[in-house]
PDB file of the backbone (N, CA, C, O) and the ligand in Angstrom, with CONECT records:
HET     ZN  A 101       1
ATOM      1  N   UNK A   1       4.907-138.197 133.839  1.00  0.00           N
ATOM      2  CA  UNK A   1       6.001-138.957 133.240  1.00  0.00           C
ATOM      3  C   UNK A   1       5.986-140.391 133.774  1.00  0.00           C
ATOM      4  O   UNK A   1       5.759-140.781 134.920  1.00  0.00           O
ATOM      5  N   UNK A   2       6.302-141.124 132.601  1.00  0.00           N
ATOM      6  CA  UNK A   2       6.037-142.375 133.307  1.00  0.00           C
ATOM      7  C   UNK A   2       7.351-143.539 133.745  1.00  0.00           C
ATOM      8  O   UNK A   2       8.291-143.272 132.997  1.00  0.00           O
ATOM      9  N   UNK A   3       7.645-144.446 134.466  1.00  0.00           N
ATOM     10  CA  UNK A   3       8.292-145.282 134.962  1.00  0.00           C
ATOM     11  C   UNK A   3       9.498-145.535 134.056  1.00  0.00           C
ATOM     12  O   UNK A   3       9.496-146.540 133.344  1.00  0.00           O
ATOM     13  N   UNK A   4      10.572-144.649 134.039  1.00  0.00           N
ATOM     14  CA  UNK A   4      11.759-145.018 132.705  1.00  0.00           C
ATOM     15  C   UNK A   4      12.226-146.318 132.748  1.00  0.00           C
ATOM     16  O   UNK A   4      12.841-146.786 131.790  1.00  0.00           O
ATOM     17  N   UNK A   5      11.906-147.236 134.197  1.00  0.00           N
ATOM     18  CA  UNK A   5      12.570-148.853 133.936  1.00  0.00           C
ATOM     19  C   UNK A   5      11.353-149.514 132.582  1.00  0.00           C
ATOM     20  O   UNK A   5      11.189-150.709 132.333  1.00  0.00           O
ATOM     21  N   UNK A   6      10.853-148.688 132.090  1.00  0.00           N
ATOM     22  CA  UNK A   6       9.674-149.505 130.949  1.00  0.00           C
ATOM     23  C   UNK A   6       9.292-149.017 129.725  1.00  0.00           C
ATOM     24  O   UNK A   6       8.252-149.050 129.067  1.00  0.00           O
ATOM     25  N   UNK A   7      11.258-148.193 129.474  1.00  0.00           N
ATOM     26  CA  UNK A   7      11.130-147.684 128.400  1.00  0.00           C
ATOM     27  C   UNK A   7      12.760-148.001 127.855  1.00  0.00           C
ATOM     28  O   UNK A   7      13.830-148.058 128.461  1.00  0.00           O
ATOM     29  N   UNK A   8      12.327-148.201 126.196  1.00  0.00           N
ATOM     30  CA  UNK A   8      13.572-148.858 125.365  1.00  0.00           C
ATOM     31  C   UNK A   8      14.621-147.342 125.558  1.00  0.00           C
ATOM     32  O   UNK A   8      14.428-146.147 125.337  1.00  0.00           O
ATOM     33  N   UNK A   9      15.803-148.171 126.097  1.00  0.00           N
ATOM     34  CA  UNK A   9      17.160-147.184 126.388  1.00  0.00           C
ATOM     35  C   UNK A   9      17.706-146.831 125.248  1.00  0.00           C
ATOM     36  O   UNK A   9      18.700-146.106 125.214  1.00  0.00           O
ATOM     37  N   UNK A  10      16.728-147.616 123.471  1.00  0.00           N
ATOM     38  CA  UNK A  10      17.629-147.403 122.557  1.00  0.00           C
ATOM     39  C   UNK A  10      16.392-145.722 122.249  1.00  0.00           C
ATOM     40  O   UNK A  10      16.903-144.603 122.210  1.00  0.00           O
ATOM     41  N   UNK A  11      14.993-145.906 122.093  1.00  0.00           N
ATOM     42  CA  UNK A  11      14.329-145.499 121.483  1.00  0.00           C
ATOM     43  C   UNK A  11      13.153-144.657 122.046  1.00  0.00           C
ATOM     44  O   UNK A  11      12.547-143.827 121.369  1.00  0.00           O
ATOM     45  N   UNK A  12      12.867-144.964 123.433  1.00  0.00           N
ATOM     46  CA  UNK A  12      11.951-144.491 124.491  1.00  0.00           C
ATOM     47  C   UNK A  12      10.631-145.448 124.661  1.00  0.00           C
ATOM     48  O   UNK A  12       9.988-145.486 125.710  1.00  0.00           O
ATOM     49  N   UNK A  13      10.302-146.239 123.459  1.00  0.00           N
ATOM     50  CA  UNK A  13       9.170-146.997 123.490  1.00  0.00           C
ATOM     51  C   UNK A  13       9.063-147.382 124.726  1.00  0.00           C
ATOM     52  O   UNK A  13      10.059-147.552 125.430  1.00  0.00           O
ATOM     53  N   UNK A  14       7.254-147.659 125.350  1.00  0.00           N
ATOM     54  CA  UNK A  14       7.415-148.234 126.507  1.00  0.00           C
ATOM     55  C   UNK A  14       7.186-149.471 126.309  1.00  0.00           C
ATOM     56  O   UNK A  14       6.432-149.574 125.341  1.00  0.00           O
ATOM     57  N   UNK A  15       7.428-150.356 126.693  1.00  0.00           N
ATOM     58  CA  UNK A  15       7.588-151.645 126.860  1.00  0.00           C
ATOM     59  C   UNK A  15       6.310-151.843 127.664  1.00  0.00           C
ATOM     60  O   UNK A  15       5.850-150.890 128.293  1.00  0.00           O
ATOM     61  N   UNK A  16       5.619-153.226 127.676  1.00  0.00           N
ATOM     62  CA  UNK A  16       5.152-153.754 128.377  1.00  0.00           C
ATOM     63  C   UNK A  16       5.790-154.111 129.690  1.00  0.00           C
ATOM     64  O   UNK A  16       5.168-153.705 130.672  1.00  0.00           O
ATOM     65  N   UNK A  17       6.736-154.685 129.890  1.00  0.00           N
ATOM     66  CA  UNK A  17       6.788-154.821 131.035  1.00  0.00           C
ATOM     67  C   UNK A  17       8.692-154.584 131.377  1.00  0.00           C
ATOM     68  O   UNK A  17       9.507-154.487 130.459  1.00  0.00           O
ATOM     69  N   UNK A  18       8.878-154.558 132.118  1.00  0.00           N
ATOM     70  CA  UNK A  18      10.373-153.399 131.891  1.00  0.00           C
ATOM     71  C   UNK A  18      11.827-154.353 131.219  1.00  0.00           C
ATOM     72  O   UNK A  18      12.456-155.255 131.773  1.00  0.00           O
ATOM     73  N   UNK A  19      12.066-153.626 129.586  1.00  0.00           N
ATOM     74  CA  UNK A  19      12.959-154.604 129.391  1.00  0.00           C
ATOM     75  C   UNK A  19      14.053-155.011 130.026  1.00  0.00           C
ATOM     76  O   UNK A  19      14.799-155.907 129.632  1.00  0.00           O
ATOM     77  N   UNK A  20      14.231-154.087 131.453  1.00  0.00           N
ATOM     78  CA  UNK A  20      15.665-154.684 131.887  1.00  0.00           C
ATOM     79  C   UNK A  20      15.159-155.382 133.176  1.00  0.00           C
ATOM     80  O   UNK A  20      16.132-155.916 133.709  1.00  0.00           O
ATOM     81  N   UNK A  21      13.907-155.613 133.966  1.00  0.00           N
ATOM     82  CA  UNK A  21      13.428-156.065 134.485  1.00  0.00           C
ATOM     83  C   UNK A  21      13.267-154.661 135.729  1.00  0.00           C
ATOM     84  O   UNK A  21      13.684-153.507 135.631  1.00  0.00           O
ATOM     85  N   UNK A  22      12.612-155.231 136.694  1.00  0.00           N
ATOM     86  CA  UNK A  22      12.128-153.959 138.277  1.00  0.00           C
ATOM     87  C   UNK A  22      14.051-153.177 138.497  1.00  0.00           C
ATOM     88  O   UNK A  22      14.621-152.090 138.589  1.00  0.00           O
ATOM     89  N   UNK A  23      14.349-154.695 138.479  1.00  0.00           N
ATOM     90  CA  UNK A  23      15.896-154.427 138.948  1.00  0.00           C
ATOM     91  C   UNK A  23      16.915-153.635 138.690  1.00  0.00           C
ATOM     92  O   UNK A  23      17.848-153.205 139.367  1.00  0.00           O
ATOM     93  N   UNK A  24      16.384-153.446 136.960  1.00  0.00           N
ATOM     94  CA  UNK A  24      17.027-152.484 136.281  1.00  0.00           C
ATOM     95  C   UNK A  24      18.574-153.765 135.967  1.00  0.00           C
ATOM     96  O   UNK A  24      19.699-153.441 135.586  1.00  0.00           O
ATOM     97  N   UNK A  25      18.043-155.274 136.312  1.00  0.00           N
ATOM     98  CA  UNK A  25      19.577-155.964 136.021  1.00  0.00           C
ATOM     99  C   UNK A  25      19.495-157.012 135.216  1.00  0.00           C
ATOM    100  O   UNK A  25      20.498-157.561 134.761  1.00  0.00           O
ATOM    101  N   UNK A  26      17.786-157.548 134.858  1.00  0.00           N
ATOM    102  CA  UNK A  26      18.139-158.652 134.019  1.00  0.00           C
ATOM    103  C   UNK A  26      17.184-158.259 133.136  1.00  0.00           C
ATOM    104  O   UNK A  26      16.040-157.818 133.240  1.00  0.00           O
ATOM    105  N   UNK A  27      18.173-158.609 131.939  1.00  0.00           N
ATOM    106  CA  UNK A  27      17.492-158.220 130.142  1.00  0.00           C
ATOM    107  C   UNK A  27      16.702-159.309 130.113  1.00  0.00           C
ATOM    108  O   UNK A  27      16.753-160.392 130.696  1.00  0.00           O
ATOM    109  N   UNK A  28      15.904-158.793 129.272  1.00  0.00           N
ATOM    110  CA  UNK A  28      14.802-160.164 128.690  1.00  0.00           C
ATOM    111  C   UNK A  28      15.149-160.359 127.478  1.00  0.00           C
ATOM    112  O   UNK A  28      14.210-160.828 126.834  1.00  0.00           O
ATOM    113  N   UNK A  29      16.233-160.184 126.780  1.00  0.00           N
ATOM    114  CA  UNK A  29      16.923-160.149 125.312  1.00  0.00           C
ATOM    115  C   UNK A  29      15.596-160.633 124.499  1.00  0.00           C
ATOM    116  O   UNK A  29      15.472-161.792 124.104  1.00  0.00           O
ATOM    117  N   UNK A  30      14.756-159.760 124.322  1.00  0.00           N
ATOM    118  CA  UNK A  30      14.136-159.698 123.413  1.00  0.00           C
ATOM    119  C   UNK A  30      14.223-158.625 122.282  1.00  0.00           C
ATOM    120  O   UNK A  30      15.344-158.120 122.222  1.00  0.00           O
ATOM    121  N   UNK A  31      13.545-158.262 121.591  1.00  0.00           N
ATOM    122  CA  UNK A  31      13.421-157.003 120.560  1.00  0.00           C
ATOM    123  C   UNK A  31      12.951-155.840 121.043  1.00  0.00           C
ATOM    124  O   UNK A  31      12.240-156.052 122.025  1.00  0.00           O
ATOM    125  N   UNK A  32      13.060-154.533 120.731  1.00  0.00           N
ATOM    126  CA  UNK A  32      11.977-153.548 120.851  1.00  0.00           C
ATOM    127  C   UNK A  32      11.312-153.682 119.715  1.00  0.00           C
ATOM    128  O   UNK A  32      11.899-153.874 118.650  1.00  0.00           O
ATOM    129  N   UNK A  33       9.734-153.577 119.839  1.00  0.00           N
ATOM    130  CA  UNK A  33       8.754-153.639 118.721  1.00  0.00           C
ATOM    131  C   UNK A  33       8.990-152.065 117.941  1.00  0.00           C
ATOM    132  O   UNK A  33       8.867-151.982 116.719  1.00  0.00           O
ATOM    133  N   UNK A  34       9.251-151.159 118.570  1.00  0.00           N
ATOM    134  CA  UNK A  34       9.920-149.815 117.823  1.00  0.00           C
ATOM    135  C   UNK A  34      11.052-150.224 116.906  1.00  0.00           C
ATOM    136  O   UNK A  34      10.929-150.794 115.821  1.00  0.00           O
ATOM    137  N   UNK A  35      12.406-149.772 117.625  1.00  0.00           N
ATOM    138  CA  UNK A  35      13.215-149.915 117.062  1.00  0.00           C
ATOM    139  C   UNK A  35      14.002-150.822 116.499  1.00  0.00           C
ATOM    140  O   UNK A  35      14.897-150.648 115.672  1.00  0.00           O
ATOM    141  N   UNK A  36      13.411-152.337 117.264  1.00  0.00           N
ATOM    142  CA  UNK A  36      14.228-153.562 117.008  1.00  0.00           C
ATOM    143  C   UNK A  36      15.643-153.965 117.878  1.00  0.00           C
ATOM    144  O   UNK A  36      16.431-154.876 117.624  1.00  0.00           O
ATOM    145  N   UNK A  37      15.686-153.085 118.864  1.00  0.00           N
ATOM    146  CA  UNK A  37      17.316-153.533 119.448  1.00  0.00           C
ATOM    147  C   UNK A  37      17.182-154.349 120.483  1.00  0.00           C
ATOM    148  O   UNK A  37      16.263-154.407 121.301  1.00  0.00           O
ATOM    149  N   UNK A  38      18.202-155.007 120.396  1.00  0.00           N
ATOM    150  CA  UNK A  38      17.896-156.182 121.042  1.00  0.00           C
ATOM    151  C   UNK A  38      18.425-156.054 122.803  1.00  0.00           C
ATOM    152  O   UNK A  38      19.541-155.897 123.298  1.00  0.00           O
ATOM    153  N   UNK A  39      17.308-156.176 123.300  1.00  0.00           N
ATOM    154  CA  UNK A  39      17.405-155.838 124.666  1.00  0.00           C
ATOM    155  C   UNK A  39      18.655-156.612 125.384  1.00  0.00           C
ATOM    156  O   UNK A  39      18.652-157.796 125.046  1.00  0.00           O
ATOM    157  N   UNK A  40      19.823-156.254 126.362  1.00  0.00           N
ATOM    158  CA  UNK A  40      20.422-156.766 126.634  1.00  0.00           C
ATOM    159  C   UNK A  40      21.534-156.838 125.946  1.00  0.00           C
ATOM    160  O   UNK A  40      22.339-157.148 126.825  1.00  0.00           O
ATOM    161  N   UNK A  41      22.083-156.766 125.033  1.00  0.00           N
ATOM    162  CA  UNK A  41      22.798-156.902 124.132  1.00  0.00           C
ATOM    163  C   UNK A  41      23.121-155.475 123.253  1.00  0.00           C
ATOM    164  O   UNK A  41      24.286-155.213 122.953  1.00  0.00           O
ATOM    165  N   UNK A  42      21.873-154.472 122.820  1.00  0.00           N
ATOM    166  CA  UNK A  42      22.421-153.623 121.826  1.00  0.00           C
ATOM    167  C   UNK A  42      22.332-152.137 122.894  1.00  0.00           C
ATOM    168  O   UNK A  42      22.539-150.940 122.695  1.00  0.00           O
ATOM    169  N   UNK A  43      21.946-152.892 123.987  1.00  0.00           N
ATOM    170  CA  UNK A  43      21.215-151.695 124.923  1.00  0.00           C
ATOM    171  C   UNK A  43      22.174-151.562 126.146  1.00  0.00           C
ATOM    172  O   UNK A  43      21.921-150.923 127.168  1.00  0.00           O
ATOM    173  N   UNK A  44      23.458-152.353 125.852  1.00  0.00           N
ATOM    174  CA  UNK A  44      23.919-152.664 127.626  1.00  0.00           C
ATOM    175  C   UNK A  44      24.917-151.566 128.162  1.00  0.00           C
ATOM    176  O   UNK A  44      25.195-151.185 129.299  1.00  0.00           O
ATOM    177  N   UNK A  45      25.449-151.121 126.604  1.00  0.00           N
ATOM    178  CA  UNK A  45      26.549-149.598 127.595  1.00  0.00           C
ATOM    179  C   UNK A  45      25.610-148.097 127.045  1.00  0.00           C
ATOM    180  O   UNK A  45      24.556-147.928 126.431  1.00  0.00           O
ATOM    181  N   UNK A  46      26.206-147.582 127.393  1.00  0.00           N
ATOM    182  CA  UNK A  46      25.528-145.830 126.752  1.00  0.00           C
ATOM    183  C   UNK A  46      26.318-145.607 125.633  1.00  0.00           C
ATOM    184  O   UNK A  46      26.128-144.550 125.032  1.00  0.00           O
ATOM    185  N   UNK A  47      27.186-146.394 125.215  1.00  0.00           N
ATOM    186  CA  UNK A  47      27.791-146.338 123.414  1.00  0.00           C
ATOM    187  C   UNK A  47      27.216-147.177 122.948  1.00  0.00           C
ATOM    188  O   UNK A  47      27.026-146.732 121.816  1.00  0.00           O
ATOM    189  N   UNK A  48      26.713-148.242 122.985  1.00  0.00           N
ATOM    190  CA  UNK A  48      26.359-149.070 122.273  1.00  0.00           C
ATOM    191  C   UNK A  48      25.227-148.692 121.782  1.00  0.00           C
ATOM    192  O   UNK A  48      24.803-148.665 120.626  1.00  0.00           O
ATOM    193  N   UNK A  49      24.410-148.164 123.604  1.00  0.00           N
ATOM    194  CA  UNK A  49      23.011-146.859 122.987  1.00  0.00           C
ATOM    195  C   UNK A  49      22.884-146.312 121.883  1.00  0.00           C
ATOM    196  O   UNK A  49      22.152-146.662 120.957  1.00  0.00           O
ATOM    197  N   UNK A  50      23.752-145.236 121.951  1.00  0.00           N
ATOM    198  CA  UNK A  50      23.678-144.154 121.151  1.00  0.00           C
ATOM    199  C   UNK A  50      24.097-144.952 119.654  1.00  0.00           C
ATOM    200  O   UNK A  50      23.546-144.497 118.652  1.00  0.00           O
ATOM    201  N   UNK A  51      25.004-146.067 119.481  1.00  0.00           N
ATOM    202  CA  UNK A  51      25.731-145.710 118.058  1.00  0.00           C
ATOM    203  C   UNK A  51      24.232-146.761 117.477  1.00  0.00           C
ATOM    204  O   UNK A  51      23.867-146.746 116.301  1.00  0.00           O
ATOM    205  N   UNK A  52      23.587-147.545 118.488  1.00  0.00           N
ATOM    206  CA  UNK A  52      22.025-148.425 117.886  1.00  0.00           C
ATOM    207  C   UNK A  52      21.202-147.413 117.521  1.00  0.00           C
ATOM    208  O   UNK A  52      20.476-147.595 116.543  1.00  0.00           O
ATOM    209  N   UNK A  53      21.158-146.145 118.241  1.00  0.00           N
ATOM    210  CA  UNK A  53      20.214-145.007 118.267  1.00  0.00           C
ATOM    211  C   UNK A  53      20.502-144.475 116.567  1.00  0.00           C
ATOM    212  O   UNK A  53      19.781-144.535 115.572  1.00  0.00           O
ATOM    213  N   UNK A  54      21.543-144.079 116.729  1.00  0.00           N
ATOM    214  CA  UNK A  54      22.201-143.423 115.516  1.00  0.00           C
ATOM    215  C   UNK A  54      21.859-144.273 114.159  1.00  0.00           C
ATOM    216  O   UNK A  54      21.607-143.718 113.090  1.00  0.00           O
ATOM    217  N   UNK A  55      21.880-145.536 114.320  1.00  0.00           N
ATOM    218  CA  UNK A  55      22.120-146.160 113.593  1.00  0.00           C
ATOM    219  C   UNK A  55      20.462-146.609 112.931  1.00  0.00           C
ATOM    220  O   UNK A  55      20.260-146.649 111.717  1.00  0.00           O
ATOM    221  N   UNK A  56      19.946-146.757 113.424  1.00  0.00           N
ATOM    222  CA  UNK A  56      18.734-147.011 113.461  1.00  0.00           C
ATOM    223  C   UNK A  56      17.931-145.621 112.659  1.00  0.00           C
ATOM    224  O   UNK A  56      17.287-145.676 111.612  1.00  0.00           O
ATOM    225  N   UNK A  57      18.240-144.207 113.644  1.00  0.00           N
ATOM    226  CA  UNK A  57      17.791-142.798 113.120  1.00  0.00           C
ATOM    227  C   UNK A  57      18.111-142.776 111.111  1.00  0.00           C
ATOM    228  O   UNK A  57      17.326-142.445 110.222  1.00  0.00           O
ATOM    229  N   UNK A  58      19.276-143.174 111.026  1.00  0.00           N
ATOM    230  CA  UNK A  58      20.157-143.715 109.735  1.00  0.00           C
ATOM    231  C   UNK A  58      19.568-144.046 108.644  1.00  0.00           C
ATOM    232  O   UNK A  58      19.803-143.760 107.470  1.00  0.00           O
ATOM    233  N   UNK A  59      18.305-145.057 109.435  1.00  0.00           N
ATOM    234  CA  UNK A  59      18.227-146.137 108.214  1.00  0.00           C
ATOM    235  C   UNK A  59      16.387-145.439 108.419  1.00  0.00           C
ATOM    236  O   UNK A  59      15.574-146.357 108.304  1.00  0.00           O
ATOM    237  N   UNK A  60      15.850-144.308 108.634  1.00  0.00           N
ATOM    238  CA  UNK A  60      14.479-143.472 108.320  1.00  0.00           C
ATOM    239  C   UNK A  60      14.032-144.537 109.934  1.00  0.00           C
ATOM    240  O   UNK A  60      13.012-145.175 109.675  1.00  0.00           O
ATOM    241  N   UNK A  61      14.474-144.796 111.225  1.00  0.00           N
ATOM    242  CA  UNK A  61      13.661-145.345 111.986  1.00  0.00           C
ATOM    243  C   UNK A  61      12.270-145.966 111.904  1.00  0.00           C
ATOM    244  O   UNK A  61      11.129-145.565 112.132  1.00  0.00           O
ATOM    245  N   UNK A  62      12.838-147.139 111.476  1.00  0.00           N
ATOM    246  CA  UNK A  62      11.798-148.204 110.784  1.00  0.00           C
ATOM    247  C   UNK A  62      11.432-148.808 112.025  1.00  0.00           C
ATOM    248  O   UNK A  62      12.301-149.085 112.853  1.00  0.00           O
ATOM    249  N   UNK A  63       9.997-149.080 112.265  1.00  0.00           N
ATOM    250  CA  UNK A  63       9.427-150.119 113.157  1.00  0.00           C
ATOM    251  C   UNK A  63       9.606-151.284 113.194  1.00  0.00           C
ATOM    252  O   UNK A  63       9.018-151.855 112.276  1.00  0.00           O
ATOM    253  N   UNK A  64      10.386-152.200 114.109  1.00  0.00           N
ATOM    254  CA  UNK A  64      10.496-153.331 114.063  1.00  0.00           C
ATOM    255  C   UNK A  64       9.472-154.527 113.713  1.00  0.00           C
ATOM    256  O   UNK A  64       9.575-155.458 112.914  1.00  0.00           O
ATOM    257  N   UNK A  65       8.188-154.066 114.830  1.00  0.00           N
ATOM    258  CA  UNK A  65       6.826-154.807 114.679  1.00  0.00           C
ATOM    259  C   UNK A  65       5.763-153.397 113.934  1.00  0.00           C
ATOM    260  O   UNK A  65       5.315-152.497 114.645  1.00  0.00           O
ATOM    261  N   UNK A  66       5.566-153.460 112.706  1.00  0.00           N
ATOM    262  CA  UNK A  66       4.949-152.770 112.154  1.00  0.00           C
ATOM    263  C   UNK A  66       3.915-152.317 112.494  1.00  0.00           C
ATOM    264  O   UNK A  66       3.794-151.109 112.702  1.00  0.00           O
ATOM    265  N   UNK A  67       2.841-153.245 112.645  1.00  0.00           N
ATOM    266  CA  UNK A  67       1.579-152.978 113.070  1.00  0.00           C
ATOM    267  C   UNK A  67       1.229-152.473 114.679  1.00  0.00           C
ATOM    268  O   UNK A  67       0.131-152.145 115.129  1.00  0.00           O
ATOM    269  N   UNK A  68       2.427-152.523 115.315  1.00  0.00           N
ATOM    270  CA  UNK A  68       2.530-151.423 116.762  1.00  0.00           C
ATOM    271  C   UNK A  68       2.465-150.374 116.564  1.00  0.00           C
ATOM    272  O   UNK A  68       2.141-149.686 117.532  1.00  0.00           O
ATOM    273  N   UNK A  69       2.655-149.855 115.601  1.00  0.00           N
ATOM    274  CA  UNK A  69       3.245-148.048 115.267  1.00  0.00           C
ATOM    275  C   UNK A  69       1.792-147.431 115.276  1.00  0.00           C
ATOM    276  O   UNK A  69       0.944-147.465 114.385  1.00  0.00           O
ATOM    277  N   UNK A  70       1.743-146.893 116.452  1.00  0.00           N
ATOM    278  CA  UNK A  70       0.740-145.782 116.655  1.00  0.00           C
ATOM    279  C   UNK A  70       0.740-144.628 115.646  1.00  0.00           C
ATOM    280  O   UNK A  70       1.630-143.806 115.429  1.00  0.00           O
ATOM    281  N   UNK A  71      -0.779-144.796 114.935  1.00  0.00           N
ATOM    282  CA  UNK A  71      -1.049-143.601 114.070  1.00  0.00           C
ATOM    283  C   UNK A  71      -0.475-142.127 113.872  1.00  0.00           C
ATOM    284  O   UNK A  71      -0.032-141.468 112.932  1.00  0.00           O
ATOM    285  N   UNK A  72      -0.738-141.918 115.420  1.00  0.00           N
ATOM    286  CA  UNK A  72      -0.333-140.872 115.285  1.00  0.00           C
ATOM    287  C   UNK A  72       1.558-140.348 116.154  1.00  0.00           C
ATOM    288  O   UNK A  72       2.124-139.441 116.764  1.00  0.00           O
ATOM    289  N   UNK A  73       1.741-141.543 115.658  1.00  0.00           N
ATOM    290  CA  UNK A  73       3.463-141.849 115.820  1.00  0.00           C
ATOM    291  C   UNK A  73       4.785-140.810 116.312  1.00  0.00           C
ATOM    292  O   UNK A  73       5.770-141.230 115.704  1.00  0.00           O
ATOM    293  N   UNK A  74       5.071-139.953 116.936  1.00  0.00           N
ATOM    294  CA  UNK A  74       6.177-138.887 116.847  1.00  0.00           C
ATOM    295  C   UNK A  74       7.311-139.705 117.435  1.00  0.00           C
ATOM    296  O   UNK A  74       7.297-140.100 118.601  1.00  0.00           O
ATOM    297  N   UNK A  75       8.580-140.012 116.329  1.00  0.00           N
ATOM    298  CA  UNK A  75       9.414-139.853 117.149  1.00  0.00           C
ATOM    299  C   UNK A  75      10.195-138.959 118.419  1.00  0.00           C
ATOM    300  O   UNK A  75      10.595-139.209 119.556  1.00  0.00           O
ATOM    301  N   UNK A  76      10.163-138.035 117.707  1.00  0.00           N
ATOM    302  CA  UNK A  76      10.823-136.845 118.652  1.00  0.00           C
ATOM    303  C   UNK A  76      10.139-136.872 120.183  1.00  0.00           C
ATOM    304  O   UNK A  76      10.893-136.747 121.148  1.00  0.00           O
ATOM    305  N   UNK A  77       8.974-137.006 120.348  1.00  0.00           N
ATOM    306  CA  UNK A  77       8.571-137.417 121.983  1.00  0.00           C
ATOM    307  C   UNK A  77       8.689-138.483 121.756  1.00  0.00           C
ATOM    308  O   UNK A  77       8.343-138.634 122.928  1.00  0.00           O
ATOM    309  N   UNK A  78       8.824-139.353 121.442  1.00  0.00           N
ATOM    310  CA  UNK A  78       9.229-140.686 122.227  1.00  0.00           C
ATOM    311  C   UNK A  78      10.577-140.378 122.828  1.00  0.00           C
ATOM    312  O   UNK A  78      10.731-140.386 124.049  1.00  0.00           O
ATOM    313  N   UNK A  79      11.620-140.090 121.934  1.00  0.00           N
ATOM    314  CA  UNK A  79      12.686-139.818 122.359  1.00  0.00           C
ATOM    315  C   UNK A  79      13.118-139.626 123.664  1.00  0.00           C
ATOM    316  O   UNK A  79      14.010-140.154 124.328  1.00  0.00           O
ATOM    317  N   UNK A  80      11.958-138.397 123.988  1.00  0.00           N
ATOM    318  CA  UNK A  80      11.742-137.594 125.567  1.00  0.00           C
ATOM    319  C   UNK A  80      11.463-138.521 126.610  1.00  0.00           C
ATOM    320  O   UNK A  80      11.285-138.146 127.769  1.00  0.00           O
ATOM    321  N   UNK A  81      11.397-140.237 126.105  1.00  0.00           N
ATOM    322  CA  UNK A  81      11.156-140.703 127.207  1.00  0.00           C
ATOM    323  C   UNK A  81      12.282-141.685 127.409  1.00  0.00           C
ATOM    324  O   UNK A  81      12.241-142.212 128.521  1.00  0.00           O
ATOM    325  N   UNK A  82      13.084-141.999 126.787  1.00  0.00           N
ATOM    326  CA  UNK A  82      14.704-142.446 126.955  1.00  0.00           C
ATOM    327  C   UNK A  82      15.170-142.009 127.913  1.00  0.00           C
ATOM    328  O   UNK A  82      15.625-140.875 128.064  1.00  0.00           O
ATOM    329  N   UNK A  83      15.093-143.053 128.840  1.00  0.00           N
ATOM    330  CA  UNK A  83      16.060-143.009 130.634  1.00  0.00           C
ATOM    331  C   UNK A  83      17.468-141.496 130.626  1.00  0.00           C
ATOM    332  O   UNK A  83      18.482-141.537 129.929  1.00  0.00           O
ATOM    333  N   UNK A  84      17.228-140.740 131.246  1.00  0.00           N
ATOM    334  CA  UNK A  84      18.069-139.559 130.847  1.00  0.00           C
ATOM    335  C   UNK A  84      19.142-140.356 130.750  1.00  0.00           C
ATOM    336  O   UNK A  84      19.233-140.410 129.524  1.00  0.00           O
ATOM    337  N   UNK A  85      20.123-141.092 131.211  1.00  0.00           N
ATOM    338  CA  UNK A  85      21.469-141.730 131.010  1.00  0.00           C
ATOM    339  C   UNK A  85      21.912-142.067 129.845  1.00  0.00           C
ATOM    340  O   UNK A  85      23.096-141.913 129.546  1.00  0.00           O
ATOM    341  N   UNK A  86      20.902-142.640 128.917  1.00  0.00           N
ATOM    342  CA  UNK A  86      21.125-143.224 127.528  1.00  0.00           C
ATOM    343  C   UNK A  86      20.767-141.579 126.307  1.00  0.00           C
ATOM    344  O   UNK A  86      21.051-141.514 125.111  1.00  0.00           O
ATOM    345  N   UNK A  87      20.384-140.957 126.792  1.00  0.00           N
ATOM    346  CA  UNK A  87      20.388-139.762 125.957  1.00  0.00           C
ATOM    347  C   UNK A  87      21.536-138.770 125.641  1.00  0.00           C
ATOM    348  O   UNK A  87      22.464-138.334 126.323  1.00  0.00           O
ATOM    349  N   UNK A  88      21.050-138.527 124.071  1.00  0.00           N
ATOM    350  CA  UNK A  88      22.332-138.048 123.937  1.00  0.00           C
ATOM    351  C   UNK A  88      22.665-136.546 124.122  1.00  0.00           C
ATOM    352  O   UNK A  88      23.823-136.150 123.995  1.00  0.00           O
TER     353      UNK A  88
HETATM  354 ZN    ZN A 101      13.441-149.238 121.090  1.00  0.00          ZN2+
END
């Protein structure tokens, strides 16, 4: 299992490099290339989590940066890698 500070709290994607930083305290308010939420901002309570999660699941979980989406793609494990706190 790998390092949950380097995985999207909305979606599990891992990030390159950890969107909330080592610290776990400063956002890099950027995008997730998965889901699109905006780090820092759509990611900062465990409601805001879930209702981006939800919301996102909603709309057929569309890839933000398209051409990231690994072939052989599963949401459902990615899921499994969402920081246990932000899970629902
Ligand atoms: Zn994400």
């Amino acid at each position: 299992m790998s390092d949950s500070r380097y995985h999207c709290r909305i979606c599990g994607w891992r990030h390159k490099k950890p969107p909330w930083g080592l610290d776990g305290k400063t956002p890099f308010f950027t995008h997730c290339d998965c889901c699109g939420g905006e780090v820092g901002w759509q990611d900062r309570t465990v409601d805001l989590v879930k209702k981006t999660r939800a919301n996102w699941m909603g709309r057929g979980s569309p890839w933000f940066s398209k051409g990231m989406k690994p072939e052989d793609w599963n949401r459902e494990r990615q899921l499994e890698d969402v920081p246990k706190e932000f899970r629902d």
